[in-house]
VOGU-3710 file (C-alpha; in Angstrom, 3 decimals, decimal comma):
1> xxxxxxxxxx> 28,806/33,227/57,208  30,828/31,415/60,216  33,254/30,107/57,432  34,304/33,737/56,357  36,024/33,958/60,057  37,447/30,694/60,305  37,508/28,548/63,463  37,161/32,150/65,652  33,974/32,663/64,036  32,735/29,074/65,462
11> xxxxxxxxxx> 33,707/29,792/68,637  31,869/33,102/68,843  28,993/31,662/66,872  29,111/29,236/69,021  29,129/30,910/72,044  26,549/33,127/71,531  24,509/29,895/70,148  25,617/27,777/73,981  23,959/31,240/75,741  20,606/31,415/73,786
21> xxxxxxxxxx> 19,729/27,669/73,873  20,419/28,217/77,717  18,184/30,899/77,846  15,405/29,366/75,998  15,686/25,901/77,591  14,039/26,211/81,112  15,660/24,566/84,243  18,678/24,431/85,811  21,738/22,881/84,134  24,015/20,583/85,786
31> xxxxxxxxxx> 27,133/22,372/84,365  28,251/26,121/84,686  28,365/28,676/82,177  31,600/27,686/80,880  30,253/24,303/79,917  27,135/25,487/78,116  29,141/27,690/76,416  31,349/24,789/74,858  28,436/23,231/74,074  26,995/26,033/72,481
41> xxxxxxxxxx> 30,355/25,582/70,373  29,587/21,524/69,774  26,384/22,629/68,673  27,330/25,045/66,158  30,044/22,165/64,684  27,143/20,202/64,963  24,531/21,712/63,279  27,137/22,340/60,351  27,851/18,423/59,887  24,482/17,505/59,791
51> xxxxxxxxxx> 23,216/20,109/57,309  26,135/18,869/54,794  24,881/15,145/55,731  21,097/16,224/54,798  22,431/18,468/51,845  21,414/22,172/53,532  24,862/22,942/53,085  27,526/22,353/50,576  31,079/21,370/51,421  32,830/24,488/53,241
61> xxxxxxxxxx> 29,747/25,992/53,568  28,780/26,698/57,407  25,584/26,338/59,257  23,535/29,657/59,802  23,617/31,740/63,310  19,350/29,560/63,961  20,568/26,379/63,064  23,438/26,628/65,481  21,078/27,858/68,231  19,507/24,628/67,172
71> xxxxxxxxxx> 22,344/22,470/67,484  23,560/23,937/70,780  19,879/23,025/72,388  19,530/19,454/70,805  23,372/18,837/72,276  22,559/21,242/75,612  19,590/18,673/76,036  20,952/15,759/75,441  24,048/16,343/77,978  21,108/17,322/80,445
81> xxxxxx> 18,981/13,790/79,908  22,609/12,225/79,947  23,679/13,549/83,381  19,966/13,367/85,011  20,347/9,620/84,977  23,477/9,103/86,707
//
């Protein structure tokens, strides 16, 4: 799906993947909306290298919208557990 648009369609995947995982994780964040929405984007990469490393996906094939809403909250709360302890 994401592949079909190219590195555009990451970023908007990815966007919209940072917002809902920001929306669904309670609590305040310690960065604005600009930086959960570039993580949203890390997620959505992520979520797409770890499927091919598991074998969901084969090469060139790109993670799905959930498992980038996935990604984006596993990276959205790590960052938060990262920047709690400092």
């Amino acid at each position: 799906m994401i592949e079909s648009y190219g590195i555009i369609g990451w970023i908007v995947i990815g966007l919209l993947a940072g917002a809902i995982a920001k929306f669904l994780m309670p609590g305040k964040d310690p960065g604005g909306c600009l930086i959960t929405m570039l993580l949203g984007i890390a997620g959505a990469l992520l979520a797409g290298f770890l499927g091919k490393m598991v074998g969901w996906y084969d090469q060139g094939e790109a993670a799905g919208f959930v498992a980038a809403i996935v990604g984006a909250f596993l990276i959205l709360l790590i960052y938060r557990l990262v920047l709690r302890r400092r």
